[in-house]
C-alpha positions in Angstrom: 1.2 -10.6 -20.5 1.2 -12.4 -24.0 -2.3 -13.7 -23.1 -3.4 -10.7 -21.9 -2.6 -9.2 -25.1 -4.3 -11.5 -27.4 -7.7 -11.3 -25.0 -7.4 -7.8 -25.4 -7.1 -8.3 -29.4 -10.3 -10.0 -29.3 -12.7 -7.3 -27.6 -14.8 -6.0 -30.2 -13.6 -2.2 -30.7 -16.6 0.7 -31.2 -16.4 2.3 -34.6 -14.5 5.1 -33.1 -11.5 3.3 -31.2 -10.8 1.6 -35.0 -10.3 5.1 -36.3 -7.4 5.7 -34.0 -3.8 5.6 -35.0 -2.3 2.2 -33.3 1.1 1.7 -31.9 3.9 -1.1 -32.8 2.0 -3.6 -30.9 -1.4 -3.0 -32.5 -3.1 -0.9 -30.1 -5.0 1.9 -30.1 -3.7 5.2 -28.9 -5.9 7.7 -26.9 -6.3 10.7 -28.6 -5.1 11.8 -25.2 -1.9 10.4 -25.3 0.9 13.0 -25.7 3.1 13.5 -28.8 7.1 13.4 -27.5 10.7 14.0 -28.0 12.2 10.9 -26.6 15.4 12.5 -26.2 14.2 15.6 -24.5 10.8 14.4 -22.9 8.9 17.1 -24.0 5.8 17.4 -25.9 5.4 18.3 -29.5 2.2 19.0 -31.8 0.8 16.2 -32.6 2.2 14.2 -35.9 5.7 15.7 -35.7 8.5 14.2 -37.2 10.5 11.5 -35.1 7.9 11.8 -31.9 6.7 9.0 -30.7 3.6 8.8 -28.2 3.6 7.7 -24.4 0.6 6.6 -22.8 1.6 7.6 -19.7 1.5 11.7 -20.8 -1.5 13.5 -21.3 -0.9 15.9 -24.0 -1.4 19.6 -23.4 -3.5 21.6 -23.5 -6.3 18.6 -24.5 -8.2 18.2 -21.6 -9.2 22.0 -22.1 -10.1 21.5 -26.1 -12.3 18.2 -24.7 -14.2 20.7 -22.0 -14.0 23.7 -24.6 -15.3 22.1 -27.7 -17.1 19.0 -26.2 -14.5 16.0 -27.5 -14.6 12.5 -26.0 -11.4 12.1 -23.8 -10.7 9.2 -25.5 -11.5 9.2 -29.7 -11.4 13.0 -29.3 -14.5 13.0 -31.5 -17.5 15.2 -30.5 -19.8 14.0 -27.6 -23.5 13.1 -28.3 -26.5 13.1 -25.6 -24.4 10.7 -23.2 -21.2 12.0 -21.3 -19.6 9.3 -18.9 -16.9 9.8 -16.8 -14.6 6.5 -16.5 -13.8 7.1 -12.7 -12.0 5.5 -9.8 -14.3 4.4 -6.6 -12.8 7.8 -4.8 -13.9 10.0 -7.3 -17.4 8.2 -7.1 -17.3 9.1 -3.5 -16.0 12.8 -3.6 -17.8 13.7 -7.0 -14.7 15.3 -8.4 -12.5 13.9 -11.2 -9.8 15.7 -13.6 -10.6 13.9 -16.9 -13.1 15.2 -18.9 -16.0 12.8 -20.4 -16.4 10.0 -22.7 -18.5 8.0 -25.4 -20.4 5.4 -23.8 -18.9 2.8 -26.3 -15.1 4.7 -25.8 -15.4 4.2 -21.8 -17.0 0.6 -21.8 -13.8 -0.4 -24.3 -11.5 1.2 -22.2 -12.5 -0.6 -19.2 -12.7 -4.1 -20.5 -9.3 -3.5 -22.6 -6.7 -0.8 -20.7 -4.0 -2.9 -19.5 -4.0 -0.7 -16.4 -7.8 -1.2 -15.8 -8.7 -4.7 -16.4 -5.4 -6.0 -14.0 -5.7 -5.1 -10.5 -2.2 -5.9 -9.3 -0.7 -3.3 -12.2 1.0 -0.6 -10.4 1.2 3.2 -12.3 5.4 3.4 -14.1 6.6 6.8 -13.5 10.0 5.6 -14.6 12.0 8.1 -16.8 8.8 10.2 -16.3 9.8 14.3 -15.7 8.6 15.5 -12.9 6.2 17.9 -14.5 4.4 14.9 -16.1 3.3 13.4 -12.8 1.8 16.8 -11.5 -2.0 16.5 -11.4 -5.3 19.0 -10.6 -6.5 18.2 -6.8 -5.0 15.0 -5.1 -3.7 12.1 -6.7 -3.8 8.4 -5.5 -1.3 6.8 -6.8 -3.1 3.1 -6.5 -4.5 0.7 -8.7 -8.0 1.1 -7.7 -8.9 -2.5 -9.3 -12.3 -1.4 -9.9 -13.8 1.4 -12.6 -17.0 3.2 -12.8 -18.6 4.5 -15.6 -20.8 7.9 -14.3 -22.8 9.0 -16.9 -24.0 12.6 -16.0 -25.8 15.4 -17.6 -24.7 18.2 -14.8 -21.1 18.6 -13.9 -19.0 21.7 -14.0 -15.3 22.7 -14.0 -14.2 23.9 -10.8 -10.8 25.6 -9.1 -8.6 23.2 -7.7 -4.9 23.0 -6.5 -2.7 22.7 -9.3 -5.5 23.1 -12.1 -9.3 22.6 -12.7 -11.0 19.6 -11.7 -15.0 18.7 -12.5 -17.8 18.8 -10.0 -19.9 15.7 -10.9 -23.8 16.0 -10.3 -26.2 13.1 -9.8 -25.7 10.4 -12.3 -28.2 9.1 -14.6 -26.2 5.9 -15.0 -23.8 3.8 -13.3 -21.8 0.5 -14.3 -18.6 -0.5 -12.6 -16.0 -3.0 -14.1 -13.1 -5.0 -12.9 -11.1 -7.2 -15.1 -12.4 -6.1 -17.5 -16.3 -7.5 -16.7 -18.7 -6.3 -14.9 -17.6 -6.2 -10.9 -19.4 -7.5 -7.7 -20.8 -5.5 -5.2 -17.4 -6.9 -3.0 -15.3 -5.6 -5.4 -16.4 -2.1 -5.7 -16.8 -1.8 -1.6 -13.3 -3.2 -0.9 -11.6 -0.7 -3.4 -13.6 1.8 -1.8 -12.4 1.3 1.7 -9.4 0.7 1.0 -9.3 3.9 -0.6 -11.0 5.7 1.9 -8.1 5.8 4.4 -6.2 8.3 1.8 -9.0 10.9 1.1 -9.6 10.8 5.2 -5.7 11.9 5.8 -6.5 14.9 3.4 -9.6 16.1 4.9 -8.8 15.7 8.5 -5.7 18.5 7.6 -8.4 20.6 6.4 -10.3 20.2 9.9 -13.3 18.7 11.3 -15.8 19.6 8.6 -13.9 18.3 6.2 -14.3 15.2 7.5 -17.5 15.3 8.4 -18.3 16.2 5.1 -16.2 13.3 3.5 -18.2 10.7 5.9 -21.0 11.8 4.4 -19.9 11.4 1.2 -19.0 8.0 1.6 -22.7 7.1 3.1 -24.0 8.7 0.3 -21.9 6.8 -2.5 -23.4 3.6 -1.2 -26.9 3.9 -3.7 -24.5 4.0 -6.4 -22.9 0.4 -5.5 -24.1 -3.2 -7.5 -26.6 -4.6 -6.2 
């Protein structure tokens, strides 16, 4: 972990990651990351007095300011021409994810320096996490996915989902995948995909045999967007 840490140290950060506030160990915060009482676990406004800030919370009510007022998910500054969507291999496949877009430079950091990201074996800590916290638009797989992609996209659109609003991706006009933080293989990406698969297939064969029809050819279709 202590090596970890220093390698992370050492990945050039974009102008707009060094702007963000950093936590005890040095690190940048997502403007993303909730403001809490750590007695209470709740959320306060940002900056209050005595909170302190959990990576693991989104803070409320952000993800709709980011969509609303077109702010990177992660620096929370405002979005230029390019929007990419730092995204599991799943979401590449269904064309749906919760979290809205990025900075080019924001996502690449994030996916050569996010703890979570750049070790495969990390599992998600929902320790001492409320219930509440853990409740997530559409369907969540709870898995490291050990690969990310970065979907740039100029057409996407919020849609109604169970539990909240998720966004419809549209063709992308650029992807890159990662794992461990460097670019991934063509292995990679396809094992964490069908791996994965098995999960979305449970969902959509309760919804009936379209649904899974339609998710088969979803899959097919992800495969132009894989390494070469």
């Amino acid at each position: 972990m202590v090596e970890l840490a220093a390698a992370i140290r050492n990945i050039p950060m974009p102008f707009r990651i060094k702007a963000l506030p950093v936590n005890e160990k040095g690190f940048p915060i997502p403007a993303f990351v909730a403001w809490l009482d750590i007695t209470a676990k709740r959320s306060l406004p940002p900056g209050t007095f005595g909170a302190t800030r959990d990576f693991r919370i989104i803070d409320p009510g952000y993800m709709d300011r980011c969509y609303r007022f077109n702010k990177c998910w992660i620096c929370g500054e405002p979005l230029g021409r390019h929007r990419v969507f730092a995204i599991g291999p799943m979401c590449v496949v269904n064309k749906t994810t919760m979290e809205p877009p990025s900075h080019r430079s924001c996502a690449e950091y994030a996916a050569k320096a996010c703890p979570f990201l750049v070790q495969p074996r990390m599992r998600r800590n929902f320790k001492d996490l409320p219930k509440e916290d853990r409740r997530v638009a559409g369907m969540m797989i709870e898995r490291n996915p050990g690969c990310i992609c970065l979907y740039e996209t100029e057409d996407y659109r919020r849609i109604h989902a169970r539990n909240g609003m998720l966004c419809r991706l549209g063709k992308p006009v650029r992807v890159d995948w990662y794992s461990e933080g460097r670019v991934a293989t063509r292995e990679e990406v396809l094992d964490s995909i069908d791996s994965g698969l098995p999960i979305l297939m449970e969902e959509a064969k309760k919804d009936g045999p379209e649904a899974v029809k339609e998710l088969t050819v979803l899959r097919a279709a992800a495969n132009q967007f894989l390494p070469a």
